[in-house]
C-alpha positions as CSV (number, residue, x, y, z in Angstrom):
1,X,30.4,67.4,80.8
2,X,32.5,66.2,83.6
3,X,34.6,63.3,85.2
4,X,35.1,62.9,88.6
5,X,39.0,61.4,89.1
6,X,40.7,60.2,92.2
7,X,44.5,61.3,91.5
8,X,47.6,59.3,93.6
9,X,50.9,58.9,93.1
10,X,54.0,57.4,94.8
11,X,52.3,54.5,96.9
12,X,56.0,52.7,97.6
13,X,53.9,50.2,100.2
14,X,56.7,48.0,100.9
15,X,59.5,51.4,101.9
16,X,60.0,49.4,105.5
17,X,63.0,51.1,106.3
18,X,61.9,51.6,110.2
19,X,60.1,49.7,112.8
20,X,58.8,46.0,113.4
21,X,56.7,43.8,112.0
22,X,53.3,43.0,113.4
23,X,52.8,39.4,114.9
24,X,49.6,39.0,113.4
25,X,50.0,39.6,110.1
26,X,54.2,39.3,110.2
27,X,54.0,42.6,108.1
28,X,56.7,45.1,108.7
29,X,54.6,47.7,110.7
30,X,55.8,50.6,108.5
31,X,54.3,48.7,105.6
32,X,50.8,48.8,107.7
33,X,51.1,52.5,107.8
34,X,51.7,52.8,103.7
35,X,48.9,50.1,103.2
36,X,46.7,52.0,105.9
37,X,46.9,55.5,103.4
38,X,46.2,53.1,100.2
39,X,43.1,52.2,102.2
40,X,42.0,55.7,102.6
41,X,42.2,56.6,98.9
42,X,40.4,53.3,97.9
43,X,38.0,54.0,100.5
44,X,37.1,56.7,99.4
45,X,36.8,56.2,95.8
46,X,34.5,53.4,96.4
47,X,32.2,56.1,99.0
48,X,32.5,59.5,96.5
49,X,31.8,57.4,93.2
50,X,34.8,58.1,91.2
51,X,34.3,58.1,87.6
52,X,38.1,57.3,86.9
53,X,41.6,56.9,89.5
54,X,44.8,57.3,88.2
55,X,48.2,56.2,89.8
56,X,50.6,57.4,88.4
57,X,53.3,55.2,89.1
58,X,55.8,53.9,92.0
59,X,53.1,50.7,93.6
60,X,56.8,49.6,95.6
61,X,60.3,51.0,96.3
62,X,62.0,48.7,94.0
63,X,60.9,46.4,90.3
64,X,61.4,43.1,92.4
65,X,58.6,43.7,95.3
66,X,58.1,40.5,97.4
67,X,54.7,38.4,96.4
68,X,53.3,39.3,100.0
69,X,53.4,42.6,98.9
70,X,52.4,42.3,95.5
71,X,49.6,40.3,97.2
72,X,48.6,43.4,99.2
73,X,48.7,45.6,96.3
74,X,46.5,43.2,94.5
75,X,44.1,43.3,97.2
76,X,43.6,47.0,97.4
77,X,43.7,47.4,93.3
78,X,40.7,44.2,93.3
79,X,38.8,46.3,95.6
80,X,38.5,49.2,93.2
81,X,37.9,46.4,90.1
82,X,35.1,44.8,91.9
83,X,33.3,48.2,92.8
84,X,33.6,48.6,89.2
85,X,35.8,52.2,89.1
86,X,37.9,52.4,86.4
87,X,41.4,52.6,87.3
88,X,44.5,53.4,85.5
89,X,48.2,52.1,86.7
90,X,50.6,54.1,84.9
91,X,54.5,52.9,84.9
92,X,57.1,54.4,87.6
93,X,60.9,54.1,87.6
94,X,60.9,52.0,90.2
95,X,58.1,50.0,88.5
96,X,60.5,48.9,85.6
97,X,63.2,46.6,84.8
98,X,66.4,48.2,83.1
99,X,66.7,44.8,81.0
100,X,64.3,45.0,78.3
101,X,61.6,42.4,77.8
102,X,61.5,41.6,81.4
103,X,57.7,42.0,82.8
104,X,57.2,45.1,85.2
105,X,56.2,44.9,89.0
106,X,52.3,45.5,88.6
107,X,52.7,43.3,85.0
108,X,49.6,41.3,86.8
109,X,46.9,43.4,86.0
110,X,47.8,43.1,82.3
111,X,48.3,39.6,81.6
112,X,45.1,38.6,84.1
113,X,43.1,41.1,82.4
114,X,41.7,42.3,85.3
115,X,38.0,44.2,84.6
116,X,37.8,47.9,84.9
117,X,42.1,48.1,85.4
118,X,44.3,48.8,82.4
119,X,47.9,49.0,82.9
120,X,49.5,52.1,81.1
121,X,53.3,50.8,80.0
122,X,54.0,52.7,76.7
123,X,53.3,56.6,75.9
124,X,49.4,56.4,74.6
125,X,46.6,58.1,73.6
126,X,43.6,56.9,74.9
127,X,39.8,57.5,73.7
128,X,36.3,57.2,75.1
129,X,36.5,53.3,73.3
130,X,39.8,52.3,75.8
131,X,38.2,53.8,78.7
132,X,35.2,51.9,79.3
133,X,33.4,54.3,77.4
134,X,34.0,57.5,79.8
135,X,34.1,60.5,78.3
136,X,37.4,61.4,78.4
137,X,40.6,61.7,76.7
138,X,43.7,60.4,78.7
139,X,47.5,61.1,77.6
140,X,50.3,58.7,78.9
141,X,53.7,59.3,79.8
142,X,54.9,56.3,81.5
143,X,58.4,56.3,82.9
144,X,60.7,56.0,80.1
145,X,63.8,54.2,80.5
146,X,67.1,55.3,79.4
147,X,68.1,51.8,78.2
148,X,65.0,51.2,76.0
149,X,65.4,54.7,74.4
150,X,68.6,53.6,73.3
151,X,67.7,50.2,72.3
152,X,64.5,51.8,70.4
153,X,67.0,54.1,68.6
154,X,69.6,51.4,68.1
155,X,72.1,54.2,70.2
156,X,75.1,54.0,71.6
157,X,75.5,56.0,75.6
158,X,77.9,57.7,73.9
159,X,76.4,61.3,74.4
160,X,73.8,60.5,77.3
161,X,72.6,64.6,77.3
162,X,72.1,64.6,73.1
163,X,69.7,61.1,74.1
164,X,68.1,62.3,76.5
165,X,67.2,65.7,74.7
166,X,65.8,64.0,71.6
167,X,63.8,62.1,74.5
168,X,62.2,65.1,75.7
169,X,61.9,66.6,72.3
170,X,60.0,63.4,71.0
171,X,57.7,62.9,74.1
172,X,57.0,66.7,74.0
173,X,56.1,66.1,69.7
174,X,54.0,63.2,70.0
175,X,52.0,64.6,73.2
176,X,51.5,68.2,70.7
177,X,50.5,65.4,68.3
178,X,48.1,64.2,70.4
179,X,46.6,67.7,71.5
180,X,45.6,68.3,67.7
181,X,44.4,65.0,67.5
182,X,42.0,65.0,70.6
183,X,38.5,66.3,70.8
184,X,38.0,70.0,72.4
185,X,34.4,68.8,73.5
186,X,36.1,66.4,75.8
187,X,37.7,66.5,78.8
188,X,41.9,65.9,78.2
189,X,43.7,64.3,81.1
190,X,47.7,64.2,80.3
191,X,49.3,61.6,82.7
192,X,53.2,61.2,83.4
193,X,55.9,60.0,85.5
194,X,58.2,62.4,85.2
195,X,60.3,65.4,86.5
196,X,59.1,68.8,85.5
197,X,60.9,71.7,84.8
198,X,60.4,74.1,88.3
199,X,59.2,70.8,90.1
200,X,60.2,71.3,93.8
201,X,62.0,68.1,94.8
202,X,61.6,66.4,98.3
203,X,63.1,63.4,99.8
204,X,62.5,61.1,96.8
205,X,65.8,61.8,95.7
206,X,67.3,59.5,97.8
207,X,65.1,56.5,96.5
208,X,65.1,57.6,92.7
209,X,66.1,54.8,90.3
210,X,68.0,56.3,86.8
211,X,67.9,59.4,85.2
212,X,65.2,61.4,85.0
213,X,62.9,62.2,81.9
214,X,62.5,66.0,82.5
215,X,59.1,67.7,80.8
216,X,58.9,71.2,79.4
217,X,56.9,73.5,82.0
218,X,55.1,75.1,78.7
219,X,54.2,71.3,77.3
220,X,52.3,70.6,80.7
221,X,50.7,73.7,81.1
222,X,49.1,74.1,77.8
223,X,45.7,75.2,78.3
224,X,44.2,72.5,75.2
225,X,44.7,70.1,78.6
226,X,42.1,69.9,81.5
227,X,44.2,68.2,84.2
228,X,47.5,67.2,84.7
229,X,48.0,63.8,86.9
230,X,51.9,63.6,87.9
231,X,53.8,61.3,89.9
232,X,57.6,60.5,91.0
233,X,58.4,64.1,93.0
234,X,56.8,63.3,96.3
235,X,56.8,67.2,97.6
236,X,52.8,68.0,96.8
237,X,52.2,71.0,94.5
238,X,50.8,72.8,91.6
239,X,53.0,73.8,89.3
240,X,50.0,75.7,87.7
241,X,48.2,76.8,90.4
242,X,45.6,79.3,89.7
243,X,45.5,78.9,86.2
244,X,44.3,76.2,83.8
245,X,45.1,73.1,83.8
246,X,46.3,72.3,87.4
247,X,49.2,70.5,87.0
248,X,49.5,68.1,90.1
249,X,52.2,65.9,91.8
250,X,50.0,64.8,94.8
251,X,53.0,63.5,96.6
252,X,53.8,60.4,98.3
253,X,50.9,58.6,100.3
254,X,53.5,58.2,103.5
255,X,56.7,60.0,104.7
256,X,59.5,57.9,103.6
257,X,61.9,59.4,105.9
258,X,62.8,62.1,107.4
259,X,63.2,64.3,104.0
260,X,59.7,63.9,104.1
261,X,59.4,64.8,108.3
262,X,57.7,68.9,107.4
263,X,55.3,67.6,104.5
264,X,51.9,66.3,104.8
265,X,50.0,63.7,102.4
266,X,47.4,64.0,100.1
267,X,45.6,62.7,97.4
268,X,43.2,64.8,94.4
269,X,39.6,64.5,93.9
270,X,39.1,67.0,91.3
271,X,36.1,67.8,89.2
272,X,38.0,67.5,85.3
273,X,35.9,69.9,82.6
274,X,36.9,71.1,79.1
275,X,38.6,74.3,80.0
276,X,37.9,74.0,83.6
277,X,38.4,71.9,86.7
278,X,37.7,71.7,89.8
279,X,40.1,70.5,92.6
280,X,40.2,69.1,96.0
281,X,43.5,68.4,98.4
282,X,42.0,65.2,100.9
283,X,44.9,65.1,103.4
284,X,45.7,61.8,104.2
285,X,44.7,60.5,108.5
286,X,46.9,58.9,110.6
287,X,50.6,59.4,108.6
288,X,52.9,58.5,111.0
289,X,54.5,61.9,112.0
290,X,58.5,62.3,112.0
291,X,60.2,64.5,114.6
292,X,63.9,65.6,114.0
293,X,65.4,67.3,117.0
294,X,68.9,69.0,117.0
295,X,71.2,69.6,120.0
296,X,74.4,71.5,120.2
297,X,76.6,71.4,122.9
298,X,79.7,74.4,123.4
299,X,80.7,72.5,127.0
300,X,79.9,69.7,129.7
301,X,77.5,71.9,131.8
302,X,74.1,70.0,133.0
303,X,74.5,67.9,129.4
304,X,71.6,65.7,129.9
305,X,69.2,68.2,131.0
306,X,69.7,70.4,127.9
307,X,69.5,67.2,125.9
308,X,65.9,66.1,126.7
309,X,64.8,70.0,126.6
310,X,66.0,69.6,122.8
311,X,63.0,66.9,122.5
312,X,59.2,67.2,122.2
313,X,57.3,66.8,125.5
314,X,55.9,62.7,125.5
315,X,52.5,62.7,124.6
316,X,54.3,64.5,121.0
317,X,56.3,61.8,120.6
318,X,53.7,59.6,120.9
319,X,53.9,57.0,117.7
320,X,56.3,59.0,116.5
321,X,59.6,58.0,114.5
322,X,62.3,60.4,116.4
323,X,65.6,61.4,115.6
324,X,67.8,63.4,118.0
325,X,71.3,64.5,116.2
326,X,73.9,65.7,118.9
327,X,76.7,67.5,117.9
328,X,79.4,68.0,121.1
329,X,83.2,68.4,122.1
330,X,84.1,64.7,122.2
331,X,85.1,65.2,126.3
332,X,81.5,65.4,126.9
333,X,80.9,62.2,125.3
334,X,80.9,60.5,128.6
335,X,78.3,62.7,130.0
336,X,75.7,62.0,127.7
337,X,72.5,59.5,129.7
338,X,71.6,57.4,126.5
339,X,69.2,55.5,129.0
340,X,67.8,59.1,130.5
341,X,67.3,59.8,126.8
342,X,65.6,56.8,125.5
343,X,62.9,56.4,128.6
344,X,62.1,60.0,127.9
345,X,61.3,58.9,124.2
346,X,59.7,55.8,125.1
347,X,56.6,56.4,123.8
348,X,58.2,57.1,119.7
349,X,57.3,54.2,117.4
350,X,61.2,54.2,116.8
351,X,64.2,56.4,118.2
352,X,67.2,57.5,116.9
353,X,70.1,59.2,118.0
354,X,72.9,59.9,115.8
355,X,76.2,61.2,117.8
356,X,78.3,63.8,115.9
357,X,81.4,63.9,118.2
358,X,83.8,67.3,117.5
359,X,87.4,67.6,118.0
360,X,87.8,71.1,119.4
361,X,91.4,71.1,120.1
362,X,94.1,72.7,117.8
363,X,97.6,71.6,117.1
364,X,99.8,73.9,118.1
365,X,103.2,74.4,116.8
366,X,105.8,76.4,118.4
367,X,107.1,79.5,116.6
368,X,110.5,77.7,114.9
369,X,108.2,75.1,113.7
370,X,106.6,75.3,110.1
371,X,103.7,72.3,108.9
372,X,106.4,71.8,106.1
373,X,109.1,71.3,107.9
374,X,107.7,68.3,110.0
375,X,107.3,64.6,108.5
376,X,103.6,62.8,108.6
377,X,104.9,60.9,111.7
378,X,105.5,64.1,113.6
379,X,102.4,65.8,112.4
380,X,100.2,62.6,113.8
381,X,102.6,62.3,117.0
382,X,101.2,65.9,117.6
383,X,97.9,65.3,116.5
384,X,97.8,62.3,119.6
385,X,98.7,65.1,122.0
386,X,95.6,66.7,121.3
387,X,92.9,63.9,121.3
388,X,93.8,62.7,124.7
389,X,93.9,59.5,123.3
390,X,94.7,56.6,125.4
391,X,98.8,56.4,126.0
392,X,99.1,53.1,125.6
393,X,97.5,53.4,122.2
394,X,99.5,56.2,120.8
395,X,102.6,54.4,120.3
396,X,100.6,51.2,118.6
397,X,98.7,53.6,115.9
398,X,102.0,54.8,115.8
399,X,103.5,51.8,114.4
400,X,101.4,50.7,112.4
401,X,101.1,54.3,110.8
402,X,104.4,54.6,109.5
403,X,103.8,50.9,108.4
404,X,101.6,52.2,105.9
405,X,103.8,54.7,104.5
406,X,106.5,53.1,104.2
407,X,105.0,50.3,102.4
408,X,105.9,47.4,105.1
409,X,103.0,45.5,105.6
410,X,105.3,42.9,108.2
């Protein structure tokens, strides 16, 4: 006996952090690209005849997404509904809203009772009976707030590590709980949002809401379970691989930025048995590649030229989000073609070039001189000398320098 799941993670459709929008649907184009991968995976659970999909967690970068969004969510989540594919929406971090009570982002599909969709909000075991009669035994580990632990627990913040430790030590009971509990005959699928312990982290660190809920490596890999479906690290891997159950972070379904730049995207089809599974990696089509390009320069000789041989030929760049980061001796800052540069990357979907100007030069003191002996005055009258800083502006910084330290703001 098997189930046929469609495994995702990380969707963030609305992360529209480069780019334009499009004129005909006035959708930032980097929202196209996201929505573009979420058509993919729908695609092709509608094609391949999923038994089951699981999200597990993260539908937008933030708990307040726009309704246009939440509009295009809705559409791709009705699409599975009407094709009649079960689907479960497990809770992210950025799913949730630190006040309690308040409805979470994809709190929709709940309250319209949408057929063949159930929202997973609360850690659950669920049976055959809750999932459309599949059978299948499904775990959930919904992100779990900081702020509702306490309130649950009527804590203080006081000792945020003892919290979160009797956290992990009461998710980690009530899941062992739910092992003895489940049938053997059945396929077990254990669900979570969640950082694992030897998880390989990626760019999602710079978008994480919260602290994170950290799961014993030994509580996800224990072999009573037949898959592991994890989201919230957007790096892909298997933190099992080769041995039963696979425990899966697919990854996010776009790069976010250019943490993410090296990684590709995927999604799971795997084949989910009692004591063994199956597993597939679908890479995802058309992610918008990220290039970042370094250039160092040590002097002002043919600066330009050695500039654009530090980028990718065009037809690379093509589409292509593109960041060139220039670190040079500040003299050479006037040597630098920003238009020779930018025609040459004409073709990127968006270019950036980030300027890290160094200050070569040393003070130097003369042999009766000692750092200690000079006042901060002196020490930044020498410091001018060495930064070729306009004349007429030295004296004016000056000023208004020993302003500041003495206190005489007039």
């Amino acid at each position: 006996m098997s189930i046929k799941l469609l495994h995702f993670a990380d969707a963030h459709i609305d992360m529209a952090n480069y780019g334009r929008h499009d004129p005909q649907t006035g959708l930032p184009l980097r929202v196209l690209d996201f929505l573009r991968s979420l058509d993919e995976i729908v695609d092709t659970a509608i094609a391949e005849r999923v038994d089951l999909v699981i999200f597990a967690g993260d539908a937008y970068k933030d708990r307040a997404p726009a309704p246009t969004f939440q509009r295009e969510w809705g559409k791709r989540i009705m699409r599975l509904s009407q094709a009649r594919i079960p689907t479960l929406l497990l809770i992210g971090n950025h799913d949730i809203s630190p006040a309690a009570g308040r409805a979470h982002a994809i709190q929709e599909f709940d309250t319209l009772q949408v057929p063949f969709v159930r929202v997973l909000a609360k850690p659950e075991f669920l049976g055959p009976a809750d999932l459309w009669d599949l059978p299948l035994q499904v775990i959930a580990v919904p992100w779990i707030s900081r702020s509702g632990f306490l309130a649950a627990l009527e804590t203080s913040a006081a000792d945020s590590a003892q919290v979160f430790s009797n956290l992990e030590t009461r998710i980690s009971d009530l899941v062992q709980d739910w092992l003895v509990e489940a049938d053997p005959s059945l396929p077990t699928i254990l669900t979570a949002h969640a950082s694992v312990q030897g998880a390989a982290f990626g760019a999602e660190r710079t978008v994480m809401l919260g602290a994170d809920l950290v799961l014993p490596g030994g509580l996800v890999k224990d072999p009573r379970l037949d898959y592991v479906a994890l989201g919230h690290i957007h790096k892909p891997q298997d933190l099992n691989e080769g041995g039963h159950p696979p425990v899966i972070y697919p990854g996010s379904i776009e790069r976010v930025d250019f943490g993410e730049a090296r990684d590709d995207k995927f999604f799971i089809l795997a084949e989910v048995a009692p004591g063994k599974t199956k597993v597939e990696w679908r890479q995802l089509a058309g992610v918008r590649p990220f290039i970042d390009c370094y250039a160092t320069l040590e002097d002002d000789r043919d600066v330009t030229d050695r500039l654009l041989a530090a980028l990718p030929e065009p037809s690379r760049i093509q589409g292509a989000i593109l960041r060139l980061t220039i670190s040079y001796p500040r003299d050479c800052e006037k040597l630098i073609d920003e238009a020779a540069l930018r025609s040459h990357a004409a073709a990127a979907f968006e270019f950036h070039m980030i300027k890290r100007p160094r200050l070569d030069a040393r003070v130097r003191l003369s042999a009766d001189q000692a750092v200690a002996s000079l006042s901060p005055l002196e020490l930044l009258d020498a410091y001018w000398g060495v930064t070729h800083l306009d004349p007429d502006a030295a004296p004016v910084l000056s000023k208004l320098a020993a302003e500041i330290i003495s206190g005489d703001e007039t």
